[in-house]
C-alpha positions, 0 to 999 in steps of 0.5 A: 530489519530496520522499519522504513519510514515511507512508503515508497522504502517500504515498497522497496524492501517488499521487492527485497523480499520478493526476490529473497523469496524467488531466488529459493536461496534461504532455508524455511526458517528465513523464507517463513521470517521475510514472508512474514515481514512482507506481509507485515510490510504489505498492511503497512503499505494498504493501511497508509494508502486508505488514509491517503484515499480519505484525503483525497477528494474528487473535483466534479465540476463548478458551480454557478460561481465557478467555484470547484464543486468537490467531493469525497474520493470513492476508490474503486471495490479492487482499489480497496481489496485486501491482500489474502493472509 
């Protein structure tokens, strides 16, 4: 499998992976081998929203200058929640 360069190809090949997995089609050696590239695939996919999330910051208002008052993005607990495995 080739790795995919962005994020959004490797929510695409996840959803490959998904329905390779559903169809029941592939014997356990394949099913075990997609489901560990979905996993992999997955912290991927977890790892670069966090970095994302740290760059984000949260517009709370102006000041008396009217210059935006900004501050770091705190993601929701579930936001931030791993996937078990």
């Amino acid at each position: 499998m080739n790795e995919p360069k962005t994020f959004e190809q490797a929510l695409v090949e996840l959803d490959k992976i998904v329905q390779d997995l559903e169809d029941g089609d592939t014997g356990l050696e394949q099913a075990l081998q997609r489901y560990e590239e979905g996993v992999g695939l997955l912290r991927r996919c977890y790892e670069q929203l966090r970095k994302v999330e740290q760059r984000i910051l949260e517009l709370t208002g102006k000041d008396d200058a009217g210059n935006p008052v900004l501050k770091p993005f705190e993601p929701s607990p579930q936001a931030t929640k791993e996937p078990a495995g």
